[in-house]
PATORMI-69147 format. One record per residue: x, y, z of N, C-alpha, C in turn; residue number from 1. Coordinates in nm, 4 decimals. Each point is the difference from the previous one (the first is absolute). Layout:
      n.c1      n.c2      n.c3     ca.c1     ca.c2     ca.c3      c.c1      c.c2      c.c3    n
         X         Y         Z         X         Y         Z         X         Y         Z  NUM
...
//
This chain:
      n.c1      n.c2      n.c3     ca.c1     ca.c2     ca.c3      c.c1      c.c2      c.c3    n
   -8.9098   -3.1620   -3.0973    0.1190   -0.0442    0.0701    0.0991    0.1161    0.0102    1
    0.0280    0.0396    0.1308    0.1478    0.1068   -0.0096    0.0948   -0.0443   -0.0223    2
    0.0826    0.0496   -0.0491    0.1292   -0.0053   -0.0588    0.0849    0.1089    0.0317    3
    0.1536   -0.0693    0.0241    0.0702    0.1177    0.0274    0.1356   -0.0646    0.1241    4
    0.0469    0.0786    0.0836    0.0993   -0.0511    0.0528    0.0426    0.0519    0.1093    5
    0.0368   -0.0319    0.1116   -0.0054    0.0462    0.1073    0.1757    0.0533    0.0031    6
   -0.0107    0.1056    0.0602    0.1524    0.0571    0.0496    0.0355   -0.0179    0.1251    7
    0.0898   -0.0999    0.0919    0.0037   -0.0175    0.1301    0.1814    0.0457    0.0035    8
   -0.0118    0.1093    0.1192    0.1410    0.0519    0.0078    0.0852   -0.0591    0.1917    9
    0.1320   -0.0229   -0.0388    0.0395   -0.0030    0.1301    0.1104    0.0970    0.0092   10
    0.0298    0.0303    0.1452    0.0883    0.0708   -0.0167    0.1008   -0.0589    0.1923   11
    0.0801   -0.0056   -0.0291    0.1357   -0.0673    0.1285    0.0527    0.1498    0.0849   12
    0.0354   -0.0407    0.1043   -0.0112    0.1210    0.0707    0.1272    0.0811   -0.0106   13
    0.1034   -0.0963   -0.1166    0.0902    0.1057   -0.0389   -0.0232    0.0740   -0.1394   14
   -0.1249   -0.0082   -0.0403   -0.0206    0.1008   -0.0780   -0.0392   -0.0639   -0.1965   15
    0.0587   -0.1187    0.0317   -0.0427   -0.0646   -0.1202   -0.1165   -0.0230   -0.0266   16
   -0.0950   -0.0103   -0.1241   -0.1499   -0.0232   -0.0074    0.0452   -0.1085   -0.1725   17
   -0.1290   -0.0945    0.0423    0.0544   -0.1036   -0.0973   -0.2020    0.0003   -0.0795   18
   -0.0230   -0.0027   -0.1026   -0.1408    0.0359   -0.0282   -0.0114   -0.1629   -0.0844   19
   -0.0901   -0.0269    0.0348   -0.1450   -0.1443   -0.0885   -0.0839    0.0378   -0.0532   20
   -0.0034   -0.0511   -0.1082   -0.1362   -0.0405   -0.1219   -0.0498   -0.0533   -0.0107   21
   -0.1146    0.0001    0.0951   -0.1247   -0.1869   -0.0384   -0.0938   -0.0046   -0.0376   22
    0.0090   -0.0592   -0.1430   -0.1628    0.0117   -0.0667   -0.1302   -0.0482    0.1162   23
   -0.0833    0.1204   -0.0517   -0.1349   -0.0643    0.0481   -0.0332   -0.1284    0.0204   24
    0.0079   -0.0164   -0.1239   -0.0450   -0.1428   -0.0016    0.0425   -0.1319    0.0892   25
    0.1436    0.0656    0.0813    0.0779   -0.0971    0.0425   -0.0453    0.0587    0.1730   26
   -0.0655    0.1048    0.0414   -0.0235    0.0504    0.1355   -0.1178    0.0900   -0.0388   27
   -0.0961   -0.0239    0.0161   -0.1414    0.0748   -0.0224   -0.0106    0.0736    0.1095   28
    0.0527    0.0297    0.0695   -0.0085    0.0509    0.1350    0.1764    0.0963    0.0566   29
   -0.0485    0.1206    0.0250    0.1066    0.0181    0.0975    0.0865   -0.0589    0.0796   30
   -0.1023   -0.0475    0.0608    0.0903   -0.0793    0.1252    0.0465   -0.1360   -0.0806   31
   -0.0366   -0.0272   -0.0996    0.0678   -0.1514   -0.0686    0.0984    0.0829   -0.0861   32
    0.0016    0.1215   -0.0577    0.1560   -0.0123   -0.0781    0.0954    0.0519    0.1375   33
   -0.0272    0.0641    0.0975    0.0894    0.0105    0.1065    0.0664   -0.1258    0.0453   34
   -0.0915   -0.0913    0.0604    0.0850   -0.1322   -0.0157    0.0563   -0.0952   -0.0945   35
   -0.0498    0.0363   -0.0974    0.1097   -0.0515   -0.1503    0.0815    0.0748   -0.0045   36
    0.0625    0.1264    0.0131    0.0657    0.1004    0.0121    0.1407   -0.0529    0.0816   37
   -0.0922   -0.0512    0.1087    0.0623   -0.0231    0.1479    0.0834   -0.1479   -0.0633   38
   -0.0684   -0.0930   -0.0373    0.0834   -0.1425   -0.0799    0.1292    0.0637   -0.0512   39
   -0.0467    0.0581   -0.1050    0.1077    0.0529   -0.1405    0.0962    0.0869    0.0975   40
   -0.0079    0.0730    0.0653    0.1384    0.0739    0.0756    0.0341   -0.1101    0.0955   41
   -0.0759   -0.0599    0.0403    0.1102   -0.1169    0.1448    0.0855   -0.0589   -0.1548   42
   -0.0488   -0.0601   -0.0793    0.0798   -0.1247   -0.1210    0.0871    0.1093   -0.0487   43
    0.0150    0.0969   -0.0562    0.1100    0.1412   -0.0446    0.1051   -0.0285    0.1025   44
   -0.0692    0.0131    0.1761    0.1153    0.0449    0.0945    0.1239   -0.1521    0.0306   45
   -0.0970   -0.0962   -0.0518    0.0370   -0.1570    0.0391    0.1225   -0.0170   -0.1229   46
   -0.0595    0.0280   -0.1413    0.1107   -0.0135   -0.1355    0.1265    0.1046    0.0548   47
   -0.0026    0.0997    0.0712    0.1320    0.0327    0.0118    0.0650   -0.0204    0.1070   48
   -0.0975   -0.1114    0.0895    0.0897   -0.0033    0.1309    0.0172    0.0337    0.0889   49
   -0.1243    0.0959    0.0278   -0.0520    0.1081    0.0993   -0.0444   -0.0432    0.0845   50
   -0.0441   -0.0019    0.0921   -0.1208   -0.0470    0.1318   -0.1119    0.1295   -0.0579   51
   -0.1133   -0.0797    0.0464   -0.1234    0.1026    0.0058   -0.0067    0.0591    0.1046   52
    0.0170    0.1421   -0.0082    0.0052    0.1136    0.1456   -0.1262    0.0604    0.0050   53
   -0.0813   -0.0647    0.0032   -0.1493    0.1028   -0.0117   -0.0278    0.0888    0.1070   54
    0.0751   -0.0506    0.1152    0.0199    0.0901    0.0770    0.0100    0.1583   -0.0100   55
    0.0926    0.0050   -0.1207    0.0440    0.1140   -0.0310   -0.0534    0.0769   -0.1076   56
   -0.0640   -0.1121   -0.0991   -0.1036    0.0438   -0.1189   -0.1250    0.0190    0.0249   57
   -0.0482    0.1267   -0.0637   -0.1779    0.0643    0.0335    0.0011   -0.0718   -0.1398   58
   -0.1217   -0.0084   -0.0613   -0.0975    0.0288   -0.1247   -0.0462    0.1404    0.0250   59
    0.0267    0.0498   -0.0803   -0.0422    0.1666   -0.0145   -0.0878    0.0503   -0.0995   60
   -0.0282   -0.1065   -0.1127   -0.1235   -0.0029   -0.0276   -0.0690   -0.0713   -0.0864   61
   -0.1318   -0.0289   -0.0156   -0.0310   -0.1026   -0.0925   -0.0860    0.0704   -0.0726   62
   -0.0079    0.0353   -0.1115   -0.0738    0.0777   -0.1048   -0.0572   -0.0986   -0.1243   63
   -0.1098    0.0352   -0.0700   -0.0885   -0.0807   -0.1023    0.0358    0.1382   -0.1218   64
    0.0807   -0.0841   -0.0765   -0.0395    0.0646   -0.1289   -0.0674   -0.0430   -0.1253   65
   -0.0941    0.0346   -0.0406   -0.0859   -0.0257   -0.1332    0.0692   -0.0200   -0.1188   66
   -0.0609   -0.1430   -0.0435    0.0255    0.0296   -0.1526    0.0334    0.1384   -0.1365   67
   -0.1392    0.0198    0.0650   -0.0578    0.0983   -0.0894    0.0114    0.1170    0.0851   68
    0.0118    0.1139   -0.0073   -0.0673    0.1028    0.1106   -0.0946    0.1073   -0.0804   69
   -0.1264    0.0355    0.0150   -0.0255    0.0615   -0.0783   -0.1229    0.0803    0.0709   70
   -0.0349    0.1344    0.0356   -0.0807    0.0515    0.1073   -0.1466   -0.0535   -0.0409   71
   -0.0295    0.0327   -0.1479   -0.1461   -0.0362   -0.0127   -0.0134   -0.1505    0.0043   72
    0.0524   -0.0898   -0.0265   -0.0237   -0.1152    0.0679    0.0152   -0.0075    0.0779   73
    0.0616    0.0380    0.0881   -0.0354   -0.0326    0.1532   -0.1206    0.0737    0.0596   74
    0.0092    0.1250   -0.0575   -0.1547    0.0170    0.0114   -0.1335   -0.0590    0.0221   75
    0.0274   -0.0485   -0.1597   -0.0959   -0.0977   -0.0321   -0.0556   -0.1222    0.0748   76
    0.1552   -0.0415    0.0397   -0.0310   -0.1694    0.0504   -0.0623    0.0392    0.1642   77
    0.0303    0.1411    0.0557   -0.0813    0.0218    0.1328   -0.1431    0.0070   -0.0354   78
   -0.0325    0.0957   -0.0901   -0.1454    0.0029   -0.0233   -0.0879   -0.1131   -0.0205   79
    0.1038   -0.1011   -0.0870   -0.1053   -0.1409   -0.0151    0.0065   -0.0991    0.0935   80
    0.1192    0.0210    0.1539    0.0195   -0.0685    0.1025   -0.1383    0.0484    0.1211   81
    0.0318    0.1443   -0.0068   -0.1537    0.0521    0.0565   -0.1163   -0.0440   -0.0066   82
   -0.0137   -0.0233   -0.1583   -0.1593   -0.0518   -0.0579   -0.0213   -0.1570    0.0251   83
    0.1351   -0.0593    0.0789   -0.0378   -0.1538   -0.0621    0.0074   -0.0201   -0.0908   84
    0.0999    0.0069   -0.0779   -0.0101   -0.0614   -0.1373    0.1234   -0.0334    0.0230   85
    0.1198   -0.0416    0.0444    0.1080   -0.0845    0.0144   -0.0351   -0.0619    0.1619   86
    0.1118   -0.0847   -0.0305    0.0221   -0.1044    0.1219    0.1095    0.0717    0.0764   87
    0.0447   -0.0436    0.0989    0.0917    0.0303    0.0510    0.1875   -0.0296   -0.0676   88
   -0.0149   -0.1021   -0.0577    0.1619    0.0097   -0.0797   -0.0584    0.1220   -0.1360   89
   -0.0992    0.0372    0.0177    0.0522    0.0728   -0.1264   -0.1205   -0.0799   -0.1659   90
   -0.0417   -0.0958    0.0342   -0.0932   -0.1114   -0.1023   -0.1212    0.0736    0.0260   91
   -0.0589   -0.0215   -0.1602   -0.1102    0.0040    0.0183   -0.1321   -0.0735    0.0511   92
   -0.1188    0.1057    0.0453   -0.0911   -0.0715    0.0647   -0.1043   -0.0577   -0.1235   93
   -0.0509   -0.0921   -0.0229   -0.0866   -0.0347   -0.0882   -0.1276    0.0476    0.0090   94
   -0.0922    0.0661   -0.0734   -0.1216    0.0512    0.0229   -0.1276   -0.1497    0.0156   95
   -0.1043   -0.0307    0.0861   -0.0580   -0.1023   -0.0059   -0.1389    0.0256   -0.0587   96
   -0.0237    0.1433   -0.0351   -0.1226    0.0632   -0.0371   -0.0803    0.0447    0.0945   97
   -0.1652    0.0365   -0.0749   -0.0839    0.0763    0.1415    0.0153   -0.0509    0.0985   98
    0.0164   -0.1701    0.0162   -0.0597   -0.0653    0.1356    0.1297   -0.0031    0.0822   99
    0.1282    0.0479   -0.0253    0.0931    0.0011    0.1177    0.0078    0.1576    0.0960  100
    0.1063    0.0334    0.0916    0.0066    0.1479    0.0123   -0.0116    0.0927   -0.0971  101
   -0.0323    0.1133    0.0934   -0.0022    0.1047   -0.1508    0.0992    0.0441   -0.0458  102
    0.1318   -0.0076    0.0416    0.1037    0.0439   -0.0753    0.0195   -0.1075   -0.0957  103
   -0.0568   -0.1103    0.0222    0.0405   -0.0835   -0.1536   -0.1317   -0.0145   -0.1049  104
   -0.0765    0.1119    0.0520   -0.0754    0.0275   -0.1317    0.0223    0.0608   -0.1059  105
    0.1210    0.0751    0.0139    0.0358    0.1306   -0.0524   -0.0825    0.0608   -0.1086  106
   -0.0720    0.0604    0.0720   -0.1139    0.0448   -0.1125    0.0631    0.1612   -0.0459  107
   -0.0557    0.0761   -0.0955    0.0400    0.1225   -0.0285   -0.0260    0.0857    0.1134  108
   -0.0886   -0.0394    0.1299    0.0584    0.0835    0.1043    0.1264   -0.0265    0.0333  109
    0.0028   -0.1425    0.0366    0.1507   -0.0252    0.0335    0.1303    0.0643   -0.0482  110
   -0.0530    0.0064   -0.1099    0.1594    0.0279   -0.1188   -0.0094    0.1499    0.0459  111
   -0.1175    0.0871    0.0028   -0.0667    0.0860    0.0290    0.1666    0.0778    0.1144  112
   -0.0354   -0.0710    0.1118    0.0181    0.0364    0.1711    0.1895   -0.0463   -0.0544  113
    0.0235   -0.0729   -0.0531    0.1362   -0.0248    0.0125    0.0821    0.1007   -0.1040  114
   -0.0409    0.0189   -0.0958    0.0077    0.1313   -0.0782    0.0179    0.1299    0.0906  115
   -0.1040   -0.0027    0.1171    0.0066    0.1599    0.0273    0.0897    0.0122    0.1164  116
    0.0473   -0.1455    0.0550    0.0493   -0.0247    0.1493    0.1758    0.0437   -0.0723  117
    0.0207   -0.0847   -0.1382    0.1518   -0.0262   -0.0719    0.0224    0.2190   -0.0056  118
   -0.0405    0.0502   -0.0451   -0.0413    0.0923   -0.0437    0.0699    0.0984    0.1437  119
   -0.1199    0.0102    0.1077   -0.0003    0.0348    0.1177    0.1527   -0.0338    0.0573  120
    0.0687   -0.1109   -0.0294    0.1282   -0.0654    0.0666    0.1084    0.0980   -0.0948  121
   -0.0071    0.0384   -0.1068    0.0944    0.0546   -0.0619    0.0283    0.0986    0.0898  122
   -0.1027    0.1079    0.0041    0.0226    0.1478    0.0325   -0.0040   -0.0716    0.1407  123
    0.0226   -0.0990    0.0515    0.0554   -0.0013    0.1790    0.1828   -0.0394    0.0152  124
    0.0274   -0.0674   -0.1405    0.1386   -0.0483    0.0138    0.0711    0.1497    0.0687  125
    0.1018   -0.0759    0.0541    0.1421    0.1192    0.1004    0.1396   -0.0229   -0.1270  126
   -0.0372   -0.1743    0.0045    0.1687   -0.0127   -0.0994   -0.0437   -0.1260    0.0233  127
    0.1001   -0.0815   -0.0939    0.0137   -0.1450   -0.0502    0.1453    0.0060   -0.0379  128
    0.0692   -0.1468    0.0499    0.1163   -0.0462   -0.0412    0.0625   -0.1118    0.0109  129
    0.0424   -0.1010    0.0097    0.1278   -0.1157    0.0146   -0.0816   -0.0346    0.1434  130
    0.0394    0.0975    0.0824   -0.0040   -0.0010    0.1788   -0.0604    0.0654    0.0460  131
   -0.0879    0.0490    0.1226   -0.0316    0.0837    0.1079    0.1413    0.1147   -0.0369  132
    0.1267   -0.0714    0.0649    0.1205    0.0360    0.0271    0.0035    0.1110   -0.1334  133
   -0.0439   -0.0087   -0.1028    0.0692    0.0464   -0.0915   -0.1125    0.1137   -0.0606  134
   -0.0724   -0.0082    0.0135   -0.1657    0.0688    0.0108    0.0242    0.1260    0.0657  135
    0.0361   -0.0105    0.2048    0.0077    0.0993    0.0303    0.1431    0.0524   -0.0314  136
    0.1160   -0.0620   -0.0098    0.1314    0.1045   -0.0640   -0.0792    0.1177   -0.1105  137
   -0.0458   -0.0826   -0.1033   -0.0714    0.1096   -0.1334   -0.0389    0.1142    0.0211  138
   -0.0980   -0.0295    0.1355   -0.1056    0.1275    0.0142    0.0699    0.0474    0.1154  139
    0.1074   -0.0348    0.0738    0.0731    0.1002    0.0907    0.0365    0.1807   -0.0729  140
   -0.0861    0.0608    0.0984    0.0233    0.1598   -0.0570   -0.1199    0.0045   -0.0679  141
   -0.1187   -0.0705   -0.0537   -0.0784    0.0648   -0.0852   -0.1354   -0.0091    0.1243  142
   -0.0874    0.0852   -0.0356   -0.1414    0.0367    0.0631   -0.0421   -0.1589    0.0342  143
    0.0253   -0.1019   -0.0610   -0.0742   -0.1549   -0.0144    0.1073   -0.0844    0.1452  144
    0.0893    0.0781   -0.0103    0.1370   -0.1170    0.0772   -0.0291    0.0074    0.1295  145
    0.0746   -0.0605    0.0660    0.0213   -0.0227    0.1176    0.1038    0.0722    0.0950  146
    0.0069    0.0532    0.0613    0.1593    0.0508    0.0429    0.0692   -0.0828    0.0475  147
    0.1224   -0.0882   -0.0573    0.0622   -0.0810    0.0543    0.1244    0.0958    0.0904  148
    0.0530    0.0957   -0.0228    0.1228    0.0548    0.0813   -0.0869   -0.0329    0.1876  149
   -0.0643   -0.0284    0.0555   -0.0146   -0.0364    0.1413    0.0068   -0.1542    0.0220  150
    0.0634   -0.0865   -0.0968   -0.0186   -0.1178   -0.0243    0.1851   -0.0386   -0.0801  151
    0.0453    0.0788   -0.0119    0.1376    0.0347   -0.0457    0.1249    0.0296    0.1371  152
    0.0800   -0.1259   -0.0508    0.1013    0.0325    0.1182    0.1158    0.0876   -0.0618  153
    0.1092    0.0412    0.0735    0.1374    0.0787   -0.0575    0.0490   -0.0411   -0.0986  154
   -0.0409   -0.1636   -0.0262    0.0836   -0.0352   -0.1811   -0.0707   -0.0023   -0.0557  155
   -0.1261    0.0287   -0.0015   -0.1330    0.0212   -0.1046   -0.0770   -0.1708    0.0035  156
   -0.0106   -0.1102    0.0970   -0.0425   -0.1240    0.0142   -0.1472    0.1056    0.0241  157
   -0.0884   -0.0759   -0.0188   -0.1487    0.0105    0.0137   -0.0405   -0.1144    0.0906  158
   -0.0633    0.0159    0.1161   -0.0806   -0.0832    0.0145   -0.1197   -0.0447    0.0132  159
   -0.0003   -0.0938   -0.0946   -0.1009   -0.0328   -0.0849   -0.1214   -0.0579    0.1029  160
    0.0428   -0.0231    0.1107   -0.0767   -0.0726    0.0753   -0.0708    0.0741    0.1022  161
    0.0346    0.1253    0.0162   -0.0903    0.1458    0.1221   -0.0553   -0.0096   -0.1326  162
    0.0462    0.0596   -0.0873   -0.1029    0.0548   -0.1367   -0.1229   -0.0482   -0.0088  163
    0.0125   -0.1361   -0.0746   -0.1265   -0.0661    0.0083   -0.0822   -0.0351    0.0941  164
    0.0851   -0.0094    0.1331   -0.1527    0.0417    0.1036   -0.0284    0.1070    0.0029  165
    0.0773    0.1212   -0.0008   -0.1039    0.1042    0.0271   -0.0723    0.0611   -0.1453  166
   -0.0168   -0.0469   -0.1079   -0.0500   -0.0080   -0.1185   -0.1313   -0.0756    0.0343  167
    0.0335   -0.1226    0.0413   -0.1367   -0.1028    0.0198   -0.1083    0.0862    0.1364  168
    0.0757    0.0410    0.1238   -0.0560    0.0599    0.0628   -0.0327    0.1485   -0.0379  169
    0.0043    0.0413   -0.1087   -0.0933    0.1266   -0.0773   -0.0903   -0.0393   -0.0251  170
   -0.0452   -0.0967   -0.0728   -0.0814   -0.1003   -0.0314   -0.0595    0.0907   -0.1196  171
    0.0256    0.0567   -0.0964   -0.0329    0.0967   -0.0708   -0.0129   -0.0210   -0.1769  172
    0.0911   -0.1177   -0.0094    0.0557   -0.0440   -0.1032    0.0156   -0.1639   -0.0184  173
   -0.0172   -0.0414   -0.1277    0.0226   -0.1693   -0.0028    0.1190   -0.0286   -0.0610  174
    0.0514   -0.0875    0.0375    0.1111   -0.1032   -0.1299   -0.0385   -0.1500   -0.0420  175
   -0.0293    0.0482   -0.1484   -0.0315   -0.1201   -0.0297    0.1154   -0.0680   -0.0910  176
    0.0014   -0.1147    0.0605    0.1095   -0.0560   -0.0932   -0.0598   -0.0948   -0.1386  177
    0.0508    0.0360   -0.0335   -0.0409   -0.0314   -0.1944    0.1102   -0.1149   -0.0695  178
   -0.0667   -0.0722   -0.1091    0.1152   -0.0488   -0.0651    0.0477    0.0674   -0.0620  179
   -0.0378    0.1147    0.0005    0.0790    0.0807   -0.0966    0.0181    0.1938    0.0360  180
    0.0440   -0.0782    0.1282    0.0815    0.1054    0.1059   -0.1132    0.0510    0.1052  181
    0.1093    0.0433    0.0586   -0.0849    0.0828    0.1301   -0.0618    0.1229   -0.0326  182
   -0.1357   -0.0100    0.0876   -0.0875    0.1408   -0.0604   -0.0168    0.0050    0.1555  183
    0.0072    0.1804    0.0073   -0.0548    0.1220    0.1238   -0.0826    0.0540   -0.0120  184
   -0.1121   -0.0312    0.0493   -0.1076    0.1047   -0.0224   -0.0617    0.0550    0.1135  185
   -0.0695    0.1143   -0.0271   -0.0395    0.1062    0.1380   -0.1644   -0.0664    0.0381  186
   -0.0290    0.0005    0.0954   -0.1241   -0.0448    0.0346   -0.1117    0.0579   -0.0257  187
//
Protein backbone atom coordinates (compact mmCIF):
# COMPACT_ATOMS: atom_id res chain seq x y z
CA UNK A 1 0.00 0.00 0.00
CA UNK A 2 1.53 3.65 -0.73
CA UNK A 3 1.54 5.97 1.66
CA UNK A 4 2.23 9.46 1.77
CA UNK A 5 0.53 12.77 0.76
CA UNK A 6 -0.16 14.72 -1.97
CA UNK A 7 0.95 18.56 -2.24
CA UNK A 8 -1.74 20.51 -4.36
CA UNK A 9 -0.77 24.32 -4.79
CA UNK A 10 -2.96 27.35 -5.96
CA UNK A 11 -1.97 30.42 -6.76
CA UNK A 12 -4.71 33.88 -7.64
CA UNK A 13 -3.65 36.09 -10.21
CA UNK A 14 -2.69 38.67 -7.70
CA UNK A 15 0.02 36.75 -6.61
CA UNK A 16 -1.19 34.89 -3.55
CA UNK A 17 -0.60 30.95 -3.50
CA UNK A 18 -2.56 29.07 -0.80
CA UNK A 19 -0.94 25.16 -0.57
CA UNK A 20 -3.15 21.55 0.54
CA UNK A 21 -2.29 18.43 2.23
CA UNK A 22 -4.24 15.32 1.30
CA UNK A 23 -3.45 12.12 2.58
CA UNK A 24 -3.27 9.38 0.15
CA UNK A 25 -5.43 7.60 1.56
CA UNK A 26 -8.10 10.24 1.24
CA UNK A 27 -7.19 10.80 -2.94
CA UNK A 28 -5.20 7.84 -4.39
CA UNK A 29 -4.96 9.63 -7.41
CA UNK A 30 -3.80 13.00 -8.65
CA UNK A 31 -6.58 14.05 -10.14
CA UNK A 32 -8.69 13.03 -6.80
CA UNK A 33 -6.50 15.12 -4.34
CA UNK A 34 -6.81 18.04 -7.01
CA UNK A 35 -10.44 17.91 -6.59
CA UNK A 36 -10.39 17.50 -2.84
CA UNK A 37 -8.00 20.29 -2.98
CA UNK A 38 -10.56 22.08 -5.12
CA UNK A 39 -13.59 21.29 -2.09
CA UNK A 40 -11.19 22.49 0.79
CA UNK A 41 -10.24 25.98 -1.00
CA UNK A 42 -13.99 26.74 -2.37
CA UNK A 43 -15.13 25.91 1.87
CA UNK A 44 -11.71 28.28 3.08
CA UNK A 45 -13.01 30.98 0.38
CA UNK A 46 -16.90 30.49 1.60
CA UNK A 47 -15.74 30.70 5.79
CA UNK A 48 -14.44 34.13 5.00
CA UNK A 49 -16.95 35.37 2.75
CA UNK A 50 -15.30 35.33 -0.43
CA UNK A 51 -16.95 34.23 -3.72
CA UNK A 52 -15.01 31.49 -5.52
CA UNK A 53 -13.00 33.32 -8.42
CA UNK A 54 -11.55 30.38 -10.13
CA UNK A 55 -11.55 32.35 -12.80
CA UNK A 56 -8.63 33.89 -11.56
CA UNK A 57 -7.05 30.83 -9.66
CA UNK A 58 -4.57 28.24 -11.63
CA UNK A 59 -3.54 25.04 -9.55
CA UNK A 60 0.08 25.24 -10.17
CA UNK A 61 0.76 22.11 -8.91
CA UNK A 62 -0.05 18.81 -7.61
CA UNK A 63 2.93 16.83 -6.29
CA UNK A 64 3.05 13.14 -4.36
CA UNK A 65 5.21 13.06 -1.53
CA UNK A 66 6.34 9.73 0.15
CA UNK A 67 6.20 8.60 3.39
CA UNK A 68 9.39 7.30 3.42
CA UNK A 69 11.85 8.47 0.68
CA UNK A 70 14.61 6.33 0.36
CA UNK A 71 16.65 5.65 -3.21
CA UNK A 72 17.33 1.91 -2.62
CA UNK A 73 13.87 1.21 -1.98
CA UNK A 74 12.64 2.66 -4.58
CA UNK A 75 14.97 0.91 -6.38
CA UNK A 76 14.00 -2.05 -5.17
CA UNK A 77 10.24 -1.80 -5.41
CA UNK A 78 10.99 -1.07 -9.50
CA UNK A 79 12.98 -4.17 -9.81
CA UNK A 80 10.29 -6.37 -8.14
CA UNK A 81 7.46 -4.30 -10.18
CA UNK A 82 9.49 -5.38 -13.41
CA UNK A 83 9.62 -9.07 -12.33
CA UNK A 84 5.95 -9.27 -11.37
CA UNK A 85 6.23 -9.63 -8.10
CA UNK A 86 3.94 -6.64 -6.94
CA UNK A 87 0.57 -5.60 -8.05
CA UNK A 88 -0.08 -2.46 -9.17
CA UNK A 89 -0.97 -0.48 -5.68
CA UNK A 90 2.21 -1.61 -4.62
CA UNK A 91 0.79 -5.49 -2.84
CA UNK A 92 2.16 -8.34 -3.18
CA UNK A 93 1.73 -10.98 -5.88
CA UNK A 94 1.24 -14.46 -4.32
CA UNK A 95 3.42 -17.21 -5.82
CA UNK A 96 0.90 -20.28 -7.06
CA UNK A 97 3.94 -22.65 -7.73
CA UNK A 98 5.30 -24.63 -10.92
CA UNK A 99 1.80 -24.83 -12.42
CA UNK A 100 1.07 -20.96 -12.63
CA UNK A 101 3.29 -18.26 -14.80
CA UNK A 102 6.77 -18.33 -14.50
CA UNK A 103 7.30 -15.36 -12.65
CA UNK A 104 5.34 -16.94 -9.84
CA UNK A 105 7.58 -19.76 -9.74
CA UNK A 106 10.29 -17.90 -8.48
CA UNK A 107 12.76 -20.35 -8.74
CA UNK A 108 16.61 -19.50 -8.05
CA UNK A 109 16.63 -18.47 -11.66
CA UNK A 110 14.06 -16.15 -10.88
CA UNK A 111 15.61 -14.67 -7.77
CA UNK A 112 18.59 -15.26 -10.13
CA UNK A 113 17.33 -12.45 -13.09
CA UNK A 114 15.83 -10.03 -10.43
CA UNK A 115 19.07 -9.83 -8.50
CA UNK A 116 20.98 -8.96 -11.66
CA UNK A 117 18.09 -6.64 -13.25
CA UNK A 118 17.97 -4.65 -9.18
CA UNK A 119 21.73 -4.49 -9.60
CA UNK A 120 21.79 -3.30 -13.41
CA UNK A 121 19.00 -0.42 -12.22
CA UNK A 122 21.41 0.98 -9.64
CA UNK A 123 24.29 1.92 -11.93
CA UNK A 124 21.26 3.36 -14.38
CA UNK A 125 19.72 5.69 -11.55
CA UNK A 126 20.22 9.81 -12.73
CA UNK A 127 18.68 10.92 -9.11
CA UNK A 128 15.77 10.17 -6.81
CA UNK A 129 13.66 12.52 -4.68
CA UNK A 130 10.16 13.82 -3.13
CA UNK A 131 9.34 14.94 -7.01
CA UNK A 132 10.43 14.81 -10.70
CA UNK A 133 10.38 18.71 -9.80
CA UNK A 134 12.89 18.28 -7.24
CA UNK A 135 15.15 15.48 -8.84
CA UNK A 136 15.94 17.71 -11.77
CA UNK A 137 16.61 21.13 -9.51
CA UNK A 138 19.49 18.59 -7.69
CA UNK A 139 21.19 17.58 -10.76
CA UNK A 140 20.84 21.09 -12.47
CA UNK A 141 24.69 21.86 -13.41
CA UNK A 142 25.90 18.31 -12.91
CA UNK A 143 26.93 15.86 -16.03
CA UNK A 144 23.39 13.74 -14.90
CA UNK A 145 20.99 17.12 -15.04
CA UNK A 146 19.07 18.56 -17.28
CA UNK A 147 19.57 22.15 -18.39
CA UNK A 148 16.71 23.88 -17.04
CA UNK A 149 17.99 27.77 -17.78
CA UNK A 150 15.95 27.30 -21.54
CA UNK A 151 12.93 26.44 -19.48
CA UNK A 152 13.57 29.49 -16.98
CA UNK A 153 11.78 32.76 -17.33
CA UNK A 154 13.32 36.44 -16.01
CA UNK A 155 12.07 35.57 -12.31
CA UNK A 156 13.59 32.19 -12.39
CA UNK A 157 9.64 30.28 -12.81
CA UNK A 158 10.52 27.00 -14.66
CA UNK A 159 8.32 25.58 -16.85
CA UNK A 160 7.67 22.55 -15.84
CA UNK A 161 5.45 21.70 -18.57
CA UNK A 162 7.95 22.34 -22.12
CA UNK A 163 10.37 20.42 -19.77
CA UNK A 164 8.69 17.34 -19.40
CA UNK A 165 7.69 17.10 -22.89
CA UNK A 166 10.73 17.62 -24.28
CA UNK A 167 12.34 15.14 -21.63
CA UNK A 168 9.57 12.51 -22.60
CA UNK A 169 10.26 13.33 -26.29
CA UNK A 170 14.16 12.36 -25.71
CA UNK A 171 12.78 9.31 -24.82
CA UNK A 172 16.16 8.42 -23.27
CA UNK A 173 15.32 8.14 -19.70
CA UNK A 174 12.38 6.79 -17.30
CA UNK A 175 10.49 8.20 -14.21
CA UNK A 176 9.39 5.94 -12.09
CA UNK A 177 7.30 6.90 -9.43
CA UNK A 178 7.87 4.97 -6.20
CA UNK A 179 6.34 4.92 -2.78
CA UNK A 180 9.20 5.91 -1.77
CA UNK A 181 10.04 8.73 -4.13
CA UNK A 182 10.75 9.41 -7.54
CA UNK A 183 13.53 7.54 -9.36
CA UNK A 184 15.42 8.78 -12.96
CA UNK A 185 16.99 6.46 -14.67
CA UNK A 186 18.97 6.45 -18.08
CA UNK A 187 17.82 3.85 -20.54
Amino acid sequence: MITGTWLVQFQHSTGSVWEYVIPVGDAPTAAQARATAVIRHTATLQRYGRNTPWRTITVTAVRFRPEILSRERATAWVALREADALYSNGGWRTSSGANGPAWEARDDGWRQRLRDFHEELRTQVLGHGPTFQDVLKELAGTPQGWDLTPYTDHEGSINWAALFGDIRKAATTTVWRTPYGVLWTDN
